[in-house]
C-alpha positions, 0 to 999 in steps of 0.5 A: 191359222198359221198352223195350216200354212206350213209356215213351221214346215219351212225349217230344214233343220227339223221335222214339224208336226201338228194338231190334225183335224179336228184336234187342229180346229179344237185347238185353234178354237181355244187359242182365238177365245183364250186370246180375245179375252187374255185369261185361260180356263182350265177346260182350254188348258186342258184341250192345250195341254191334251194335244200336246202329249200327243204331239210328243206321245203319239206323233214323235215330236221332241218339244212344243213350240207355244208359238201363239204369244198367248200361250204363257196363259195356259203355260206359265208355272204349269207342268204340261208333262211334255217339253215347250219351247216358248217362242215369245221368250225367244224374241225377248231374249233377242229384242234384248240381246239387240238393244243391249249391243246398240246402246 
């Protein structure tokens, strides 16, 4: 899982901190069941949502990258409590910005 890779860690420009142990497996476990069949339950939403806050709470992150192009699942028009940058927007919003300048 691209959690574990240290993929996010790569950025020197920010400090990336994510899901530990058990939390970490839960999390994924979510992600890959929520995806495989593209609908959210509220006990996932919940698990998301949990680890989360404490990302933000416990361990000092400022935002939540929803990286997983499944996230909006849990997300979209839901008030987590926390900060979350969407990085699907992020890559439409450029796709666009690109589309737009070569036509």
């Amino acid at each position: 899982m691209v959690m574990e890779t240290q993929l996010y860690g790569v950025l020197s420009f920010a400090t990336v901190v994510v899901p530990q142990g058990d939390a970490l497996d839960e999390v994924h476990r979510n992600y890959s069941e929520m995806a495989t069949v593209g609908r959210v339950t509220e006990a996932q939403r919940r698990t998301f949502f949990t680890e989360g806050a404490k990302l933000v709470h416990d361990r000092g992150a400022d935002v939540v990258l929803l990286s997983g192009t499944d996230l909006f699942l849990a997300f979209q028009d839901r008030d987590c409590g926390f900060p979350v940058l969407d990085c699907a927007d992020i890559h439409v919003e450029a796709i666009y910005r690109i589309s737009a300048a070569s036509t």
